[in-house]
TIRO-2110 file (N, C-alpha, C; in Angstrom, 1 decimal):
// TIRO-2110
-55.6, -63.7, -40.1, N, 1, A
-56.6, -64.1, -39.1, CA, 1, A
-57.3, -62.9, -38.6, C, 1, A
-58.2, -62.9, -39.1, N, 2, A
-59.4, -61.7, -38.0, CA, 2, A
-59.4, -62.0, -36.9, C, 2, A
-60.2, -60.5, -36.5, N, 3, A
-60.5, -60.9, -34.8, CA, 3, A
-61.9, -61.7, -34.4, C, 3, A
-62.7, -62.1, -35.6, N, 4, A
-63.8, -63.2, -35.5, CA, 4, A
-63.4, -64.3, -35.9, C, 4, A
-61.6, -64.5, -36.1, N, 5, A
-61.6, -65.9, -36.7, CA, 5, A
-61.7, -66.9, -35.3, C, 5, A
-62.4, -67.9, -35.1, N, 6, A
-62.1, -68.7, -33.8, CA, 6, A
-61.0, -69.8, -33.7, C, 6, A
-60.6, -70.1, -35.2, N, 7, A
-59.1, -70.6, -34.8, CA, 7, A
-57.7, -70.4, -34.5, C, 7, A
-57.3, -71.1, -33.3, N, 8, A
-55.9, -70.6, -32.7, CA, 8, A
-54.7, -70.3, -34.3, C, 8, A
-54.1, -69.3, -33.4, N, 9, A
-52.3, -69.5, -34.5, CA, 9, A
-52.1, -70.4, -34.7, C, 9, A
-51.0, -70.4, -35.4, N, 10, A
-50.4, -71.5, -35.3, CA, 10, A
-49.5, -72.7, -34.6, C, 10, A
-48.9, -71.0, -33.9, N, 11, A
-48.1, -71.2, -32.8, CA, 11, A
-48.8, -71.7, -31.5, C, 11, A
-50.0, -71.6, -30.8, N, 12, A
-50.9, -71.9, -30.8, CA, 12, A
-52.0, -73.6, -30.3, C, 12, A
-51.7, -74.3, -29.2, N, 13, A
-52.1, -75.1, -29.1, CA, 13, A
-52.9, -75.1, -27.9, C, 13, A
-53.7, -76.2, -27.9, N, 14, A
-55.1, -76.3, -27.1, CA, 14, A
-54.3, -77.3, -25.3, C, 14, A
-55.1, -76.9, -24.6, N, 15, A
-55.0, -77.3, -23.3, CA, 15, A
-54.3, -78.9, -23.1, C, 15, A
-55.3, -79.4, -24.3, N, 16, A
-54.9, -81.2, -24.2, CA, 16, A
-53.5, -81.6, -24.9, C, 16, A
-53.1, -80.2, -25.6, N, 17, A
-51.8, -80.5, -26.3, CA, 17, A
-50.9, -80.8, -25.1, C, 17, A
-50.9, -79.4, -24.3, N, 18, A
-50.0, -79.9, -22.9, CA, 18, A
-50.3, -80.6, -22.0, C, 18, A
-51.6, -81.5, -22.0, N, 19, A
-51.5, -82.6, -20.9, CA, 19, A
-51.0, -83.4, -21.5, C, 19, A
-51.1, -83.7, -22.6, N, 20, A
-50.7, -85.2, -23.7, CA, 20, A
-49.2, -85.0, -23.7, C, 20, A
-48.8, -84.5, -23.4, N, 21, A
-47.3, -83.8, -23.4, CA, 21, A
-46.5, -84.3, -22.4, C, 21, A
-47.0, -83.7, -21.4, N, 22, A
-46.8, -83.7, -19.6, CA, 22, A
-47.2, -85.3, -19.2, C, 22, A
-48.2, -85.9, -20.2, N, 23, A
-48.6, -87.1, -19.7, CA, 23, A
-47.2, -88.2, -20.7, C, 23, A
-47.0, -87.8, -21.8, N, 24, A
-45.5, -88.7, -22.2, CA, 24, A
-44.4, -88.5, -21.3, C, 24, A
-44.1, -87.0, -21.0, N, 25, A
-42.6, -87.2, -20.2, CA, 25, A
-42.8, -87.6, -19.2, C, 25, A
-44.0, -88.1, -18.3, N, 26, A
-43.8, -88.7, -17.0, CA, 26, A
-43.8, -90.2, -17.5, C, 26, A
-43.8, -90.5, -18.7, N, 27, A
-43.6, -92.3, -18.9, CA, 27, A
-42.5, -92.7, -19.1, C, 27, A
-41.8, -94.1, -18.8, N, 28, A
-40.5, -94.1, -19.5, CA, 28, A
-40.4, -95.4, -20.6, C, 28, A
-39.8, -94.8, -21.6, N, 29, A
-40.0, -95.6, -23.1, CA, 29, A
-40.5, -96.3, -23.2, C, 29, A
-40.4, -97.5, -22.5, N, 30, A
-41.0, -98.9, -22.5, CA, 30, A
-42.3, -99.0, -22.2, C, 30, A
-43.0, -97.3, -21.3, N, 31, A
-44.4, -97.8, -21.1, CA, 31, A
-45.0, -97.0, -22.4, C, 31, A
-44.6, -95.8, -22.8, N, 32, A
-45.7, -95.4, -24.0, CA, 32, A
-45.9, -96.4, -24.8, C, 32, A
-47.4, -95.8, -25.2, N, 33, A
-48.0, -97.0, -25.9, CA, 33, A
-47.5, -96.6, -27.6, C, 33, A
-48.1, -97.7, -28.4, N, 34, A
-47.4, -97.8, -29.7, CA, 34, A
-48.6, -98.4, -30.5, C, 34, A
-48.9, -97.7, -31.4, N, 35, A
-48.6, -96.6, -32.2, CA, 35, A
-49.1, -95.2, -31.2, C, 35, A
-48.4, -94.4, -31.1, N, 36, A
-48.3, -93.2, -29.8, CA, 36, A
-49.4, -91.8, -30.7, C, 36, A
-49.6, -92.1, -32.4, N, 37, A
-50.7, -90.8, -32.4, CA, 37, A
-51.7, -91.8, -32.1, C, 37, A
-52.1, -92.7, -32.8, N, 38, A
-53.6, -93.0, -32.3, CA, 38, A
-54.0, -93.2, -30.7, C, 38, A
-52.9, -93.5, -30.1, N, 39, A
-52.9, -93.4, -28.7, CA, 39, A
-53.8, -92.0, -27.9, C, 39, A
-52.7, -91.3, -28.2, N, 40, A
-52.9, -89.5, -28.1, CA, 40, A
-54.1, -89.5, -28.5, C, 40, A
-54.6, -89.7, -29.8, N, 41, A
-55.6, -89.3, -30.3, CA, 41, A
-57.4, -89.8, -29.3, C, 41, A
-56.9, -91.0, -28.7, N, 42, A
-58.3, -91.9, -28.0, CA, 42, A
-58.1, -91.4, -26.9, C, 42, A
-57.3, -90.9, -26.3, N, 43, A
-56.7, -90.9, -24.8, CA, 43, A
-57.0, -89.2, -24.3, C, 43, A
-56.9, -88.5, -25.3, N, 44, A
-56.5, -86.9, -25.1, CA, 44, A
-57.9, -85.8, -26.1, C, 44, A
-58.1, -87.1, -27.1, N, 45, A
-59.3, -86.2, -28.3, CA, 45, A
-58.5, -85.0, -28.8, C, 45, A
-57.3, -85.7, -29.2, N, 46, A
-56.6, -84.7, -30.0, CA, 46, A
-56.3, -84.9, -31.8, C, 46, A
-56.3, -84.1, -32.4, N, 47, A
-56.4, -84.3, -34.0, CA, 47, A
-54.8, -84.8, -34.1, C, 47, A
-54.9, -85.5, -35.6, N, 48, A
-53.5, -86.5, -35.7, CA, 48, A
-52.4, -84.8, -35.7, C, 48, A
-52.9, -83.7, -35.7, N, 49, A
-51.2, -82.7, -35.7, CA, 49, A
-51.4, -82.7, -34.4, C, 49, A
-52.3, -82.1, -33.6, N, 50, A
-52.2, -82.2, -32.2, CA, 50, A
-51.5, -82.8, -31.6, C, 50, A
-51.7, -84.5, -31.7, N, 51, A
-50.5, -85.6, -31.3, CA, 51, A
-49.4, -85.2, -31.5, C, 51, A
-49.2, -85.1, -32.8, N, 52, A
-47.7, -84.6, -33.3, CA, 52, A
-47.5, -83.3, -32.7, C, 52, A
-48.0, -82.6, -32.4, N, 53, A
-47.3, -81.3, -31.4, CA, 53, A
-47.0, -81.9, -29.9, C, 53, A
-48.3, -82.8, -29.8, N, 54, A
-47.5, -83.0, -28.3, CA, 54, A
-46.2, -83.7, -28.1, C, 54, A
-46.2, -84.9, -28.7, N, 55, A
-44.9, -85.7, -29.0, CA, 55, A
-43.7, -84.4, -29.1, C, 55, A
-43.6, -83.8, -30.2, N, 56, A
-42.6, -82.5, -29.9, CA, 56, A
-42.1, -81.3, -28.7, C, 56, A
-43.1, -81.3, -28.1, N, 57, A
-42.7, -80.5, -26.6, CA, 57, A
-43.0, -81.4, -25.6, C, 57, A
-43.6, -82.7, -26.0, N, 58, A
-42.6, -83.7, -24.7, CA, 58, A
-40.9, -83.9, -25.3, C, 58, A
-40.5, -84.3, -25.9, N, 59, A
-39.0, -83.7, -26.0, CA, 59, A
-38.6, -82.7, -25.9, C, 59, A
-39.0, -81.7, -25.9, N, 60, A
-38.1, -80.3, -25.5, CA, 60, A
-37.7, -80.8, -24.1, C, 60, A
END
């Protein structure tokens, strides 16, 4: 990655990764919605990995 590249690391996630995150662990099971990426995806404007990162550090 240069320093003109504009995309993040890998390690690396955008602002809405951690709301979408912070917004699962304040639900409890029965209320996340299902199917939970396309959810994330309408709710947050996050790409289908995006979801999938958030889902992972709301479990941590």
């Amino acid at each position: 990655m240069s320093a003109l590249d504009p995309t993040p690391a890998e390690h690396e996630h955008s602002a809405a990764v951690d709301q979408a995150a912070a917004w699962l662990r304040s639900l409890r099971d029965y209320e996340k919605p299902q199917p939970i990426v396309p959810a994330l995806r309408d709710r947050f404007g996050l790409s289908p990995v995006e979801a999938c990162q958030a889902i992972a550090e709301a479990r941590r």
